[in-house]
N, CA, C and O atoms as CSV, one atom per row, in Angstrom:
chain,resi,resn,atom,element,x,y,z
A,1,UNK,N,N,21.518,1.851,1.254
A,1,UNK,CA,C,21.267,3.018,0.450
A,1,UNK,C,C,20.618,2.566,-0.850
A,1,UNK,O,O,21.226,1.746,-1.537
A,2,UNK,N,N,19.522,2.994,-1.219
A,2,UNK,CA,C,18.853,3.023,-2.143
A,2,UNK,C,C,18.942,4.255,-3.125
A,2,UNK,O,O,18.735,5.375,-2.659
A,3,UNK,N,N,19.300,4.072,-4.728
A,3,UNK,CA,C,19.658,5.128,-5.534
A,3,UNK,C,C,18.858,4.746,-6.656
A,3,UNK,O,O,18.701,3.606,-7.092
A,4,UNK,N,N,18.230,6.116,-7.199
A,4,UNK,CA,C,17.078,5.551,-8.364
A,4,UNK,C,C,15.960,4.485,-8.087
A,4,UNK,O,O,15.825,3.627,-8.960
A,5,UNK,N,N,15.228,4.430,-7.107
A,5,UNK,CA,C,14.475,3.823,-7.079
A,5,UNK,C,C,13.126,4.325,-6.945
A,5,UNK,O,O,12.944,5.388,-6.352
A,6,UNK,N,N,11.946,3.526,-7.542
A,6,UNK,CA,C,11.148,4.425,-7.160
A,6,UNK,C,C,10.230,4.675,-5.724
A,6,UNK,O,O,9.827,3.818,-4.937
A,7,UNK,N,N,10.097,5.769,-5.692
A,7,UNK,CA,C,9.401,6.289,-4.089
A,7,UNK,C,C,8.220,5.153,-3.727
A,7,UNK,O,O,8.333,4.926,-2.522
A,8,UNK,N,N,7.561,4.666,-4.070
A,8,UNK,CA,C,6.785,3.360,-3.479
A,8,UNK,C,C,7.854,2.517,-3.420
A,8,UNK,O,O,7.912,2.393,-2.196
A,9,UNK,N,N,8.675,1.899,-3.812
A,9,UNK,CA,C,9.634,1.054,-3.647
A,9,UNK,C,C,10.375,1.126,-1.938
A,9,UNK,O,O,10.418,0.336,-0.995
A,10,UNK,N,N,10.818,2.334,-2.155
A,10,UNK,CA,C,11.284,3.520,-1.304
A,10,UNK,C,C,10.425,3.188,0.226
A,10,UNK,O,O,10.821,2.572,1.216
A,11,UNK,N,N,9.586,3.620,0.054
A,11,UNK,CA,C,8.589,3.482,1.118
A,11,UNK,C,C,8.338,2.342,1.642
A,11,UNK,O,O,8.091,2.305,2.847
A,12,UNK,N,N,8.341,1.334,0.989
A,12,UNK,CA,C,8.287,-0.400,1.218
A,12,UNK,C,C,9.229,-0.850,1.934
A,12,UNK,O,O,8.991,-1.606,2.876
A,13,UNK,N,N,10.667,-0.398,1.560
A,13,UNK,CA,C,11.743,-0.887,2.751
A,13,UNK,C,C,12.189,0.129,3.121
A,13,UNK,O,O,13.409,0.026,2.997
A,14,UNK,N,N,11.849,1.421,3.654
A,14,UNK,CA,C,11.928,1.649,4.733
A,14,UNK,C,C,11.271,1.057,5.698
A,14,UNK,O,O,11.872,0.523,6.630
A,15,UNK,N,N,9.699,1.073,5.591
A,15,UNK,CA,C,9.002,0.317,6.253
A,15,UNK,C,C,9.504,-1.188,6.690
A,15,UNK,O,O,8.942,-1.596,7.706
A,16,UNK,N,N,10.312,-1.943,6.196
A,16,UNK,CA,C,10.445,-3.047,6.014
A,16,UNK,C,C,12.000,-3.161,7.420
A,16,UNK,O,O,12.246,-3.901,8.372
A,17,UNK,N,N,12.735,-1.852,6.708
A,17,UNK,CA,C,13.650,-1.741,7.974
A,17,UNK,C,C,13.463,-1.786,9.022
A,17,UNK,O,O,13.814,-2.688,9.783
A,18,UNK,N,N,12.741,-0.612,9.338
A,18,UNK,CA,C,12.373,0.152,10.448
A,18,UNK,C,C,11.585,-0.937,11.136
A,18,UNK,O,O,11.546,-0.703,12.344
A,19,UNK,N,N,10.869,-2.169,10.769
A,19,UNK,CA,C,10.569,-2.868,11.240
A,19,UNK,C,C,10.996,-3.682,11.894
A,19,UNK,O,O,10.559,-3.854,13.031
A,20,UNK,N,N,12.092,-4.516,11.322
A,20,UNK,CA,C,12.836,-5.365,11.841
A,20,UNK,C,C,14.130,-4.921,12.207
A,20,UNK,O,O,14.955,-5.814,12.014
A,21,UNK,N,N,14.724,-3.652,12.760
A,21,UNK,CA,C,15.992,-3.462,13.017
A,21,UNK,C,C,15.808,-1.644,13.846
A,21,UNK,O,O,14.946,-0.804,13.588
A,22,UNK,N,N,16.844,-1.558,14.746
A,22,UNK,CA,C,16.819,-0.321,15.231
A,22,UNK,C,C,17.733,0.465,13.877
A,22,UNK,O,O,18.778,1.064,14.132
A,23,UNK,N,N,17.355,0.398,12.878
A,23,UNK,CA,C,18.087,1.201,12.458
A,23,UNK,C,C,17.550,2.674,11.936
A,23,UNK,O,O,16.368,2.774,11.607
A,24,UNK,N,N,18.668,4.119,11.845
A,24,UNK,CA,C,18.052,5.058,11.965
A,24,UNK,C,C,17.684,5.094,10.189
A,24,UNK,O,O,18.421,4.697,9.287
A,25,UNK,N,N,16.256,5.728,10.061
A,25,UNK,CA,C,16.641,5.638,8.210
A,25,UNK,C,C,16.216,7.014,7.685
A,25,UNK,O,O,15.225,7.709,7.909
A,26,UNK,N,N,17.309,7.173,6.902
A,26,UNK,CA,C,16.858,8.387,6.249
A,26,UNK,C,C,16.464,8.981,4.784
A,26,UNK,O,O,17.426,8.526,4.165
A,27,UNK,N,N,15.818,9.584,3.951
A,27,UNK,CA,C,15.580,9.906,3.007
A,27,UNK,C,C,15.530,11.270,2.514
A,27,UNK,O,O,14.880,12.266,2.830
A,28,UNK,N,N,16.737,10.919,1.327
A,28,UNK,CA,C,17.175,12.208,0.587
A,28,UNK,C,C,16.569,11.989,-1.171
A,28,UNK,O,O,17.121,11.539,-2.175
A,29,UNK,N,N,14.959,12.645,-0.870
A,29,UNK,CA,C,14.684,12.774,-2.052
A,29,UNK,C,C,13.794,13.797,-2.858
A,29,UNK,O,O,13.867,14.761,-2.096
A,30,UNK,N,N,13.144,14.134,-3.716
A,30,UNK,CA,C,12.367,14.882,-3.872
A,30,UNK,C,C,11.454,15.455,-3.880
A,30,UNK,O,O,11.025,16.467,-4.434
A,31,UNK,N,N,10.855,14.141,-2.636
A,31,UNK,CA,C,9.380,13.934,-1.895
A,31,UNK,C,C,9.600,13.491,-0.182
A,31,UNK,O,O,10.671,13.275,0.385
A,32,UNK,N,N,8.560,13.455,0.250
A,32,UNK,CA,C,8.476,13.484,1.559
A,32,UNK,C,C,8.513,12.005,2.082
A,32,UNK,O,O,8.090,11.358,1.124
A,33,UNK,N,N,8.779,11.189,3.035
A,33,UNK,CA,C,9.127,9.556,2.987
A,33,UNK,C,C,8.574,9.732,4.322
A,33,UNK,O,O,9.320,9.816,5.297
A,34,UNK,N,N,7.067,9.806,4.437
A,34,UNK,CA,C,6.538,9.374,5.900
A,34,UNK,C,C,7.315,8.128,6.912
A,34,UNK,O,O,7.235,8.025,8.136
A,35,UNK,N,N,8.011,7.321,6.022
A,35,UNK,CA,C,8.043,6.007,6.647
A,35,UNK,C,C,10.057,6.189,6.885
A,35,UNK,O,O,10.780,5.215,7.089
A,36,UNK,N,N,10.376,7.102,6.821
A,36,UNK,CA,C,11.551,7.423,6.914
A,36,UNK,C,C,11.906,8.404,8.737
A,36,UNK,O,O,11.291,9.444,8.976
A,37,UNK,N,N,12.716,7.942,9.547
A,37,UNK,CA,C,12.892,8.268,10.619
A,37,UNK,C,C,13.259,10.218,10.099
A,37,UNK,O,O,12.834,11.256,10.606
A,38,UNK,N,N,13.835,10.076,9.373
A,38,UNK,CA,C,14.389,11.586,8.859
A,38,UNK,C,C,13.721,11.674,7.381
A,38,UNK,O,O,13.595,10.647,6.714
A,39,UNK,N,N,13.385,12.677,6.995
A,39,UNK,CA,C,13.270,12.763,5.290
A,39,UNK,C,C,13.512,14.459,4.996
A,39,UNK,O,O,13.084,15.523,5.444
A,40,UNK,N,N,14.329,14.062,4.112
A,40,UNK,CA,C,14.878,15.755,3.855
A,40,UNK,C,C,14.725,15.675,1.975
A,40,UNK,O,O,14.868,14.734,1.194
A,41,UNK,N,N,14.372,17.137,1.765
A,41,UNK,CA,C,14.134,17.073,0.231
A,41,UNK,C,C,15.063,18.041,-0.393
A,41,UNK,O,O,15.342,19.134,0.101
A,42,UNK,N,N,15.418,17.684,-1.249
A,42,UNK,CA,C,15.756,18.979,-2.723
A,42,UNK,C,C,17.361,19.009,-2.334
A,42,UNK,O,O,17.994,19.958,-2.796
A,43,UNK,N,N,17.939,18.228,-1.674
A,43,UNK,CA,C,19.480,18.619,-0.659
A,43,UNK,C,C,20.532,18.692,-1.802
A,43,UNK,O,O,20.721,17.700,-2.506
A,44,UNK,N,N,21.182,19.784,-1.990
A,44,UNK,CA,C,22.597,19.658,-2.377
A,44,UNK,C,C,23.964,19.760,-1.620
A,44,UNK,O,O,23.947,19.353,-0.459
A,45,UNK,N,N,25.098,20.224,-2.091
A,45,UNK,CA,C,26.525,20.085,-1.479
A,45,UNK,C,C,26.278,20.677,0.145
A,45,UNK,O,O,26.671,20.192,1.206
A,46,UNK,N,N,25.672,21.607,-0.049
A,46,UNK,CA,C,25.806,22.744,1.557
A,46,UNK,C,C,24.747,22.600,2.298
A,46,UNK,O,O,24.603,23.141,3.394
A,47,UNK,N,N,23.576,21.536,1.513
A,47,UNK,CA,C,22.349,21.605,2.634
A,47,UNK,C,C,22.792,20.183,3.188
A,47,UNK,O,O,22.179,19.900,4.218
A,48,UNK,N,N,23.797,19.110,2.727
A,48,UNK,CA,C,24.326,18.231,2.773
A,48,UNK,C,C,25.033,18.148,4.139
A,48,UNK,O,O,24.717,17.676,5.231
A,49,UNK,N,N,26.039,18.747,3.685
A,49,UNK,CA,C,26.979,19.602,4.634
A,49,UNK,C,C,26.365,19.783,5.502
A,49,UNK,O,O,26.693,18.899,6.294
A,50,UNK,N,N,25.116,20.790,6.246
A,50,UNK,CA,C,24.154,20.697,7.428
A,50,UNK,C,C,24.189,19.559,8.093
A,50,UNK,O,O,24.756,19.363,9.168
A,51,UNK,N,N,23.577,18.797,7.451
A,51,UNK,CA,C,23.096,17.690,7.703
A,51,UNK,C,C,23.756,17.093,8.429
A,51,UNK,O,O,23.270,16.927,9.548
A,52,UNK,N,N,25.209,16.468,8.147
A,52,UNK,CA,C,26.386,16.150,8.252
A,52,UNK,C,C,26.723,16.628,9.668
A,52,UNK,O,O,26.853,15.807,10.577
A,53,UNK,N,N,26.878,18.048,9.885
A,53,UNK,CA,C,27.423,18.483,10.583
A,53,UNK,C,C,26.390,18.648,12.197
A,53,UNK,O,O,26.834,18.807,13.334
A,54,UNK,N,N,24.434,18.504,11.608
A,54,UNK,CA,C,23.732,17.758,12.829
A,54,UNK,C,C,24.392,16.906,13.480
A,54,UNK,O,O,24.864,17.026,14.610
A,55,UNK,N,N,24.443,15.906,12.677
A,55,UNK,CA,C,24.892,14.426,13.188
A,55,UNK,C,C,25.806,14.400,13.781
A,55,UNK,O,O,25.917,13.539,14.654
A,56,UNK,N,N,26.770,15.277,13.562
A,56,UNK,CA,C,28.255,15.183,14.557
A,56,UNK,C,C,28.554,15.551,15.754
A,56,UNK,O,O,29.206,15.134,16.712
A,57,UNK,N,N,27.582,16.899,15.314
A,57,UNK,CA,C,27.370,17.835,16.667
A,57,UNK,C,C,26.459,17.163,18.106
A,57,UNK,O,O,26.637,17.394,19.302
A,58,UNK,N,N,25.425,16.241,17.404
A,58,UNK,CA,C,24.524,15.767,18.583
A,58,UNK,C,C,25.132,14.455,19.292
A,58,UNK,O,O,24.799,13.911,20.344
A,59,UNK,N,N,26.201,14.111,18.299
A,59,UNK,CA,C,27.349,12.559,18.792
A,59,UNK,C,C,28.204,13.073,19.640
A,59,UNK,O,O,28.578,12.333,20.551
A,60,UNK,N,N,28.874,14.812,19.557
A,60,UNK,CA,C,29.603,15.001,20.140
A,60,UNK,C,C,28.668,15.078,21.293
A,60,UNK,O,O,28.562,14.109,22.044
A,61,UNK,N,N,27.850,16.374,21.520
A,61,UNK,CA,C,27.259,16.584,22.949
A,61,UNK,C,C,26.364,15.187,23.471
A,61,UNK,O,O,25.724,15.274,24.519
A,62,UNK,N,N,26.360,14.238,22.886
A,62,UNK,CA,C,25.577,12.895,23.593
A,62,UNK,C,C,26.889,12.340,24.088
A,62,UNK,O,O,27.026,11.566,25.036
A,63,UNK,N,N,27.738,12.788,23.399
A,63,UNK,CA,C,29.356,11.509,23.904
A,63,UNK,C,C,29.545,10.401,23.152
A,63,UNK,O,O,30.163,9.385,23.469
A,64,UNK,N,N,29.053,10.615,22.266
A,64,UNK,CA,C,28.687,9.170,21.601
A,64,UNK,C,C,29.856,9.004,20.793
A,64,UNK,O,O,29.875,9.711,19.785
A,65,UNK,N,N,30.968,8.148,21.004
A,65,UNK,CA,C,31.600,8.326,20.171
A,65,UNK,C,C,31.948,7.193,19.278
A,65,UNK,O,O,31.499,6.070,19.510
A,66,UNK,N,N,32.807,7.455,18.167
A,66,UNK,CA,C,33.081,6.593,17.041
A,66,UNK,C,C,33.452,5.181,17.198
A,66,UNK,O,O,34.655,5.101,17.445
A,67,UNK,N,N,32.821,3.939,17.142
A,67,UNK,CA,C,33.727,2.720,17.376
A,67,UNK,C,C,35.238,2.538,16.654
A,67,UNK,O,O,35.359,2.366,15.441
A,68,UNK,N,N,36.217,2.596,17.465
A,68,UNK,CA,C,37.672,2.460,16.821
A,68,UNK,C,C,37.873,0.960,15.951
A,68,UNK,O,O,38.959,0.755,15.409
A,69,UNK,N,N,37.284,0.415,15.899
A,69,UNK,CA,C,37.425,-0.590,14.855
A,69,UNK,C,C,36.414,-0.561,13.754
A,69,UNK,O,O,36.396,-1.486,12.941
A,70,UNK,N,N,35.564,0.442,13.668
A,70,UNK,CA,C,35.072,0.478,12.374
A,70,UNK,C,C,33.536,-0.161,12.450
A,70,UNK,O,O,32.634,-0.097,11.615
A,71,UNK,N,N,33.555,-0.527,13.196
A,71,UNK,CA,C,32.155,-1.186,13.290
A,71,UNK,C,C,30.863,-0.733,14.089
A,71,UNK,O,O,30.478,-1.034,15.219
A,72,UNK,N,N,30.158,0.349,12.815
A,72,UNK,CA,C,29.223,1.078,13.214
A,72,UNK,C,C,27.803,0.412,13.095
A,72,UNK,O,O,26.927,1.040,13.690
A,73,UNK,N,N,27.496,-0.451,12.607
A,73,UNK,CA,C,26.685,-1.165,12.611
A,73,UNK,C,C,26.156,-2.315,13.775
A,73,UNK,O,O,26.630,-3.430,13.994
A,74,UNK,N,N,24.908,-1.576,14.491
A,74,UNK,CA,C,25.062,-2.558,15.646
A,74,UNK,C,C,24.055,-3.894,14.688
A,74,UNK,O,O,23.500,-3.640,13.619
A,75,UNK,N,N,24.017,-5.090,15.279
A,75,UNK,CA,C,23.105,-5.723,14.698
A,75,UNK,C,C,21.870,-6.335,15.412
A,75,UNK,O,O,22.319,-6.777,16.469
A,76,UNK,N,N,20.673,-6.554,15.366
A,76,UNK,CA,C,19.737,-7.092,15.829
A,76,UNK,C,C,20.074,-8.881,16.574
A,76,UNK,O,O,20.785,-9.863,16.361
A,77,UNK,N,N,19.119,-8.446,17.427
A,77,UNK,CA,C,19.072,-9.990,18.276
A,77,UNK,C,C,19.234,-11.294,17.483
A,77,UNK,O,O,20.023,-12.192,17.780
A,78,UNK,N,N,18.503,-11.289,16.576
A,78,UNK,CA,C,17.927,-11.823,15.559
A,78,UNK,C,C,19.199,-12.312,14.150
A,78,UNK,O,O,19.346,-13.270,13.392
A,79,UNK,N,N,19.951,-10.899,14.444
A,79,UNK,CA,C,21.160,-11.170,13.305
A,79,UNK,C,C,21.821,-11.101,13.826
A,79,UNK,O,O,22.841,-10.717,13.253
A,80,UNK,N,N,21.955,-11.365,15.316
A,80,UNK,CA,C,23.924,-11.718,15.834
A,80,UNK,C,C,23.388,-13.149,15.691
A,80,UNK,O,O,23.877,-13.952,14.896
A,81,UNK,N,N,22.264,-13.450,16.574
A,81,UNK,CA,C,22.432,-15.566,16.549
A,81,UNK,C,C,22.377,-16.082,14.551
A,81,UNK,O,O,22.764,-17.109,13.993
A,82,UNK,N,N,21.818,-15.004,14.078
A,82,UNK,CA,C,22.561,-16.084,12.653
A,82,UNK,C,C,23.927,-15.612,12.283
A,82,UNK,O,O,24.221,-16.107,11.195
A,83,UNK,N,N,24.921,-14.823,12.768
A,83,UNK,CA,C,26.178,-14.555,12.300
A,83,UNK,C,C,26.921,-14.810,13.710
A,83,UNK,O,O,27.503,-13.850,14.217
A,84,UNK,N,N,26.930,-16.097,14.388
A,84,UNK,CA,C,27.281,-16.775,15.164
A,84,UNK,C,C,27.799,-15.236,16.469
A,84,UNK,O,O,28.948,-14.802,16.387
A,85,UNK,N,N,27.106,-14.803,17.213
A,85,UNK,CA,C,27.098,-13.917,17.948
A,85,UNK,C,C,28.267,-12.546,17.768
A,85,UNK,O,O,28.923,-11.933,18.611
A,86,UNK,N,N,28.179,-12.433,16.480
A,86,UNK,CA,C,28.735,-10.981,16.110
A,86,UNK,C,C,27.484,-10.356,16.445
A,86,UNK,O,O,26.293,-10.549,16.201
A,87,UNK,N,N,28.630,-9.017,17.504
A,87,UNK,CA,C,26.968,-7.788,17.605
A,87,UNK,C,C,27.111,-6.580,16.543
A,87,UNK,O,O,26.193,-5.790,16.323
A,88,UNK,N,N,28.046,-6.542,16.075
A,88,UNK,CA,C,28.449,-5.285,15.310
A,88,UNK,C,C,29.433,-5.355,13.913
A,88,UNK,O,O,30.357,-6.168,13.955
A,89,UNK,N,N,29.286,-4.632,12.827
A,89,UNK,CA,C,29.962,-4.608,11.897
A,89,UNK,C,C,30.862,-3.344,10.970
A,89,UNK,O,O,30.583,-2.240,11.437
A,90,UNK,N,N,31.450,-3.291,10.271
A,90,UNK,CA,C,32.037,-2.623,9.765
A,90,UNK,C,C,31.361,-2.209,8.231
A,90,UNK,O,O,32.278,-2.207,7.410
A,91,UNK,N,N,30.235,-1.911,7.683
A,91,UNK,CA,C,29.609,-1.917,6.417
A,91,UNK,C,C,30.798,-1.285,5.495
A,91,UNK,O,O,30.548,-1.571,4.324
A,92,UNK,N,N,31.863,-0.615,5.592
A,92,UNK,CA,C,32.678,-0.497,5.021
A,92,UNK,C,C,34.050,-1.807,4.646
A,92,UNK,O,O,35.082,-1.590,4.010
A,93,UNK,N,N,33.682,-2.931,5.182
A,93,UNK,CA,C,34.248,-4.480,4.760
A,93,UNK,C,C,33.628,-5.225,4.224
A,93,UNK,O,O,32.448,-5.326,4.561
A,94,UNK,N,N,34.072,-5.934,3.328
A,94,UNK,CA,C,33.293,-7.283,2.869
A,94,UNK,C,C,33.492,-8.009,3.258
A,94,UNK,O,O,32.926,-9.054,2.940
């Protein structure tokens, strides 16, 4: 998550993600983030809330459900062989 930064900045690693990782990326800002898998503008508490409640709804009807140990983070080919074959993490641990 990127906070206060500026939108070329912005745009640079998304690009930079999205490159090297399946990860989904999104942008909540006051402009449009071509390079962002999602980009949503102007969002407060209840357009938030939407949002939120996409994501849950399309996990529920896909089946997709929550890893019970916390570890929502899958990791790239690339970053399990340097973190000695961890595939997944918990971004909520240090």
């Amino acid at each position: 998550m990127f906070i206060g930064i500026h939108c070329h900045y912005a745009n640079l690693a998304l690009r930079m993600v999205r490159a090297g990782t399946n990860c989904l990326t999104i942008a909540f800002c006051h402009d449009i983030h071509e390079d962002a898998m999602v980009s949503s503008q102007d969002l407060d508490v209840k357009k938030m809330g939407h949002v939120v409640a996409v994501f849950r709804k399309v996990r529920k009807e896909l089946g997709i459900a929550m890893p019970k140990d916390g570890n929502t983070v899958r990791l790239t080919g690339t970053q399990i062989r340097a973190n000695h074959g961890v595939e997944s993490v918990n971004p909520l641990v240090a």
